[in-house]
N, C-alpha and C positions, 0 to 999 in steps of 0.2 A: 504494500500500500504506500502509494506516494504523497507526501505532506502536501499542503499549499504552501506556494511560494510566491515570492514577490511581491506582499503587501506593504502597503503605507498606510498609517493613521487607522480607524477605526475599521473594523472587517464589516464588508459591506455585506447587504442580503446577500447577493450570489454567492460570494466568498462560505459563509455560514453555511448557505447550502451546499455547494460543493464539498466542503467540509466535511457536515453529517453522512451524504452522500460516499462517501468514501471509505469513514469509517462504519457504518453500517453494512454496507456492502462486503467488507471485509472481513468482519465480525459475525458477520452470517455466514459467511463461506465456510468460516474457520468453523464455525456452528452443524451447518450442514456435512461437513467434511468429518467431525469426532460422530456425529449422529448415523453417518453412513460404514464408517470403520467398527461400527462400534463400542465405541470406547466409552468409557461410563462418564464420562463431562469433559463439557470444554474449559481450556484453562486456558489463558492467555498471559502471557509474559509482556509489558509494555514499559515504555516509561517516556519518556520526552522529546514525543515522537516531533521532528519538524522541528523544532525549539533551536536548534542551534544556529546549521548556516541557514537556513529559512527564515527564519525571524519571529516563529511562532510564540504567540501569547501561552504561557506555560495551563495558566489554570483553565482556559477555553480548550486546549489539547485534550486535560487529565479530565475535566468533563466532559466534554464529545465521546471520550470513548466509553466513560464509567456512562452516560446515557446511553450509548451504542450497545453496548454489552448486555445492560439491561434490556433494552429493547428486544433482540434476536436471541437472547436465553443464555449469554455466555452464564459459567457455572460461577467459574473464578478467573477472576482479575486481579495480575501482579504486579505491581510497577516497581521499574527498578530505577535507582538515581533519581527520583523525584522530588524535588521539595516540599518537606514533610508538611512546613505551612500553607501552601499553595495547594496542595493536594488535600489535604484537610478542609481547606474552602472551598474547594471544587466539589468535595463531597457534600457538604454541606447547602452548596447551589442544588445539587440535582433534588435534595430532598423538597425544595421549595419551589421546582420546574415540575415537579410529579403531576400537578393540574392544570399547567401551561401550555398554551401553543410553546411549542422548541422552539423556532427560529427567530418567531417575537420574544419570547424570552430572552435568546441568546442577543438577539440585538440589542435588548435594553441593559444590560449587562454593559454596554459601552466598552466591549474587548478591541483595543489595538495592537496591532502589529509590535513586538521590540526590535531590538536590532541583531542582527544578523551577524554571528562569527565572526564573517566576513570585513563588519562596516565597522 
């Protein structure tokens, strides 16, 4: 699964959606793939995906996927190298998105881009 790349300033809708879109996609494959081998649950090993030379908003990453996983059934999610406060707050959003539109929530959230390894 490929990060987005290339943003500036606040993640626009499309962005957002491409986003979910991605990781959903993913997260279900990986779902569907343990459900057809299978294996007694999907685990998924993650952590700060995008975040570096992309420029990825760290807690908009660690919730997209903690919402993604939930969504398609992952069993368990592990993240590794994540910032334990930032990740803690991500958790914490999804429990308050549970009766939300995603995308309008994720929008009002006012997530931007950081800067990139690279910059």
């Amino acid at each position: 699964m490929a990060a987005p790349s290339g943003g500036k300033g606040n993640y626009s809708q499309s962005e957002l959606i491409r986003l979910m879109e991605t990781v959903i996609v993913a997260f279900g494959a990986a779902t569907k793939t343990a459900n057809f081998e299978k294996y007694k649950k999907t685990i998924i090993h993650t952590g700060n995906w995008g975040c570096g030379a992309f420029g990825n908003n760290k807690e908009l990453i660690y919730l997209s996927q903690i919402i993604a996983a939930s969504l398609v059934g992952v069993d368990t999610l592990i993240f590794h190298g994540a910032d334990s406060d930032i990740l803690e707050e991500a958790k914490n959003k999804f429990h308050i998105f549970q009766e939300k539109n995603l995308i309008l929530f994720l929008e009002n959230q006012n997530y931007r881009w950081e800067n990139s390894d690279g910059n």
